[in-house]
N, C-alpha and C positions, 0 to 999 in steps of 0.2 A: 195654669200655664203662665209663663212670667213674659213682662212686657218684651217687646225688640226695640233695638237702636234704632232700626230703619222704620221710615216716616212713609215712604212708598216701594211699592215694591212690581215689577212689571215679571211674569212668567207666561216664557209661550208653552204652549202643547197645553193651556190649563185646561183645556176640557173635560177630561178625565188621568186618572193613573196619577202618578206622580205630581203632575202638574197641581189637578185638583187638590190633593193633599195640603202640597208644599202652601198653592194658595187658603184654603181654610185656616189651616196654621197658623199664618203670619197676619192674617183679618182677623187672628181670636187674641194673638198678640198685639193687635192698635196698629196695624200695617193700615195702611190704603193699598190696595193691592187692584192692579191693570190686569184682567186673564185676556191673555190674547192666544186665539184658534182658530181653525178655519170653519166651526160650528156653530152657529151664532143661536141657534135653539138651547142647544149646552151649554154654552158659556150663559147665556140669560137666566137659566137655569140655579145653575152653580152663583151667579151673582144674587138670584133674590133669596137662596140658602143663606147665603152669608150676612146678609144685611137684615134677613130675619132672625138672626142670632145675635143682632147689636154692631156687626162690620160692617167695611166700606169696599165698596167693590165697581168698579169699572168693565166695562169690554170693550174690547177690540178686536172686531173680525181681519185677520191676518193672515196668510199663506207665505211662512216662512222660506218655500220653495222658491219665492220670488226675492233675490237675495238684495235688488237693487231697492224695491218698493220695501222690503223690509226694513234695510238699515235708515230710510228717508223718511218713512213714519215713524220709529224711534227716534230720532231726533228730534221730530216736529214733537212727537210725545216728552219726552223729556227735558224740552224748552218750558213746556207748563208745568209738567208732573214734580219734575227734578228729582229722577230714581236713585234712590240709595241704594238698593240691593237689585241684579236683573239677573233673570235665571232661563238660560241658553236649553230651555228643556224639551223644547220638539224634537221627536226622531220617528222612523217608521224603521222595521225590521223586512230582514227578506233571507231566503234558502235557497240555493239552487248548487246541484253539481259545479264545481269551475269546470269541467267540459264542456257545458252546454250554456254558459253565460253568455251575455250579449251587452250593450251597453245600453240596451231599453232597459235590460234587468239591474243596470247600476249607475243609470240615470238620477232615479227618482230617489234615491239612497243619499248619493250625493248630495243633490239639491237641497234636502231636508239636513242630513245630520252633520254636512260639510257646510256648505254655506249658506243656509240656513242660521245655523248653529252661530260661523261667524260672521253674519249681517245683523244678528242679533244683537253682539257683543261689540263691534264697533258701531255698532250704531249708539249705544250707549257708554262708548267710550269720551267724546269731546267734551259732553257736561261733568262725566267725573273730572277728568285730568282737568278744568277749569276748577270746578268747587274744593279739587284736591281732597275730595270723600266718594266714598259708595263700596261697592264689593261684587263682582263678576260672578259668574255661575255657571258652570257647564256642566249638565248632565252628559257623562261619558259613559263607560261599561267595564268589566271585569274582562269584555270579549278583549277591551286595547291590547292586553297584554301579549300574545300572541295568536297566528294565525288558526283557526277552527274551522273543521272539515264544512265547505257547502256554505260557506258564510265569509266568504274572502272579503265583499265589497260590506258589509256589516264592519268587520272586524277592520279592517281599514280605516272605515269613516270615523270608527271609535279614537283608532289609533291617532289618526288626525287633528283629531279634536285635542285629546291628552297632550300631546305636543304641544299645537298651540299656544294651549293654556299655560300650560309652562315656560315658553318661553314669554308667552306674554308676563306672566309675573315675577319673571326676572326684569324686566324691561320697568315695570311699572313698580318696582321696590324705591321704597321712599315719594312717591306721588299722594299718599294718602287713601290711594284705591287697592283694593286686595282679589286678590283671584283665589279658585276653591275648584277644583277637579273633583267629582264627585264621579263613584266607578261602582255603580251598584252592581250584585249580581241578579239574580231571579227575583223579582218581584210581580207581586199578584195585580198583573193591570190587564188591558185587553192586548198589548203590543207579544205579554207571552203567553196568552187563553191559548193556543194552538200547540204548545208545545209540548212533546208528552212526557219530556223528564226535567223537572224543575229543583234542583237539591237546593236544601237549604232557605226554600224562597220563605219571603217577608210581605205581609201588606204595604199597601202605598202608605197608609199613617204612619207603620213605621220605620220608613225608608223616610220621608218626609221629616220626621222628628231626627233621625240620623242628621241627615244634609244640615237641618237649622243649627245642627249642634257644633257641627264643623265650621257653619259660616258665621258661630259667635264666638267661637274659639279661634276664628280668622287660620283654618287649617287648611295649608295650600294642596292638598289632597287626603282624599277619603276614599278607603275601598271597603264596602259591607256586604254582608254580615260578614263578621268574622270570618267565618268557616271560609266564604268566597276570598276573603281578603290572602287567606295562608294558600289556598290553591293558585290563587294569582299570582301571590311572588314566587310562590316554586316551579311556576311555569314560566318566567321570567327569567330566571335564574338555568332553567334544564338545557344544556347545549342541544344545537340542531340535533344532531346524531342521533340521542334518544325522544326527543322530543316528535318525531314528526313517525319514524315509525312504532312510536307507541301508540300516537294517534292515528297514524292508519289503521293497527288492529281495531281499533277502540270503535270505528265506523264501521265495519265491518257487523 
């Protein structure tokens, strides 16, 4: 594996899935690498893996849900750490008819993949835009692209996110700092153990090796695996008209 530019690296959600991945990775690349989640047995875990392989690893017990206490420990952390690379990758998934939603059922959705996601990201915004270096991170989804039966408030938060992020790296073109949309499809973590059609899917290593590759080639969006990536834009592209009762039959 070849070294990284970044010196430190902070990823929530590391406990498992993607998160763990991304971090093993970048600790086998000479990262100092922060896992922060709300597991603190896991994350202890995952950190004496890494430092028994020669890395350097940190935790921090974090509940990203709490978007005020999140963005305020980022910064306190990143006043010492000084993250080059931070990776916005906590999210929880959920299903429910839109008939029968409620806003308990798209509560906790929010919380984690909306803001969450960006108390993450500005919280480690003020040391970049100072040092005028580092590189943002949002793990998004394939779901952004448009809306999927029983998964409104899923596909949403996705949506949200991908925005963001886009506009944020419009904004932040020529500061020195880079943003990266990552939009995976089906990968093998616990967030999709439950689901019974998975096409195309990929392990977290190598989803993980994807993302690193994007954010050294500073690619301001990434949609994987392939196969997810040509479905995604053609459902992007498909007007309402066929698009929604194609997918009403398709629930059925």
């Amino acid at each position: 594996m070849s070294s990284t530019p970044h010196r430190s690296a902070l990823i929530t959600g590391a406990s498992s899935g993607i998160g763990a991945a991304l971090a093993k990775y970048y600790a086998a690349a000479g990262a100092q690498v922060l896992l922060a989640a709300r597991r603190e047995q896991a994350l202890r875990e995952l950190a004496d893996s890494i430092e028994a392989s020669g890395g350097k690893a940190q935790i921090e017990v974090l509940d990203v849900s709490d978007p005020e206490r999140t963005e305020a420990r980022i910064r306190e952390l990143d006043h010492t750490l000084g993250f080059d690379l931070v990776v916005a990758n906590a999210g929880i998934g959920g299903s429910k008819w839109g008939g029968k939603l409620d806003w308990a059922d798209c509560k906790g959705i929010i919380n984690v993949n909306v803001s969450g996601a960006i108390a993450t990201l500005t919280g480690a915004l003020p040391g970049m835009i100072e040092r005028r270096a580092g590189h943002l991170v949002g793990i998004s989804s394939v779901a952004q692209y448009r809306g999927l039966p029983s998964s409104a408030i899923y596909c949403a938060s996705k949506a949200f996110l991908s925005t963001f992020l886009e506009s944020l790296r419009i904004d932040l073109h020529g500061t020195g700092v880079s943003v990266t949309d990552a939009r995976p499809g089906f990968i093998d973590t616990p967030l999709s153990a439950s689901l019974k059609s998975k096409p195309f899917e990929i392990s977290a290593e190598e989803a993980a090796k994807i993302i690193a590759k994007a954010v050294r080639r500073k690619r301001g969006v990434i949609t994987f695996p392939k196969q997810m990536a040509a479905v995604g834009h053609m459902l992007e592209v498909l007007p309402g008209a066929i698009y929604e009762p194609v997918v009403r039959r398709g629930r059925k």
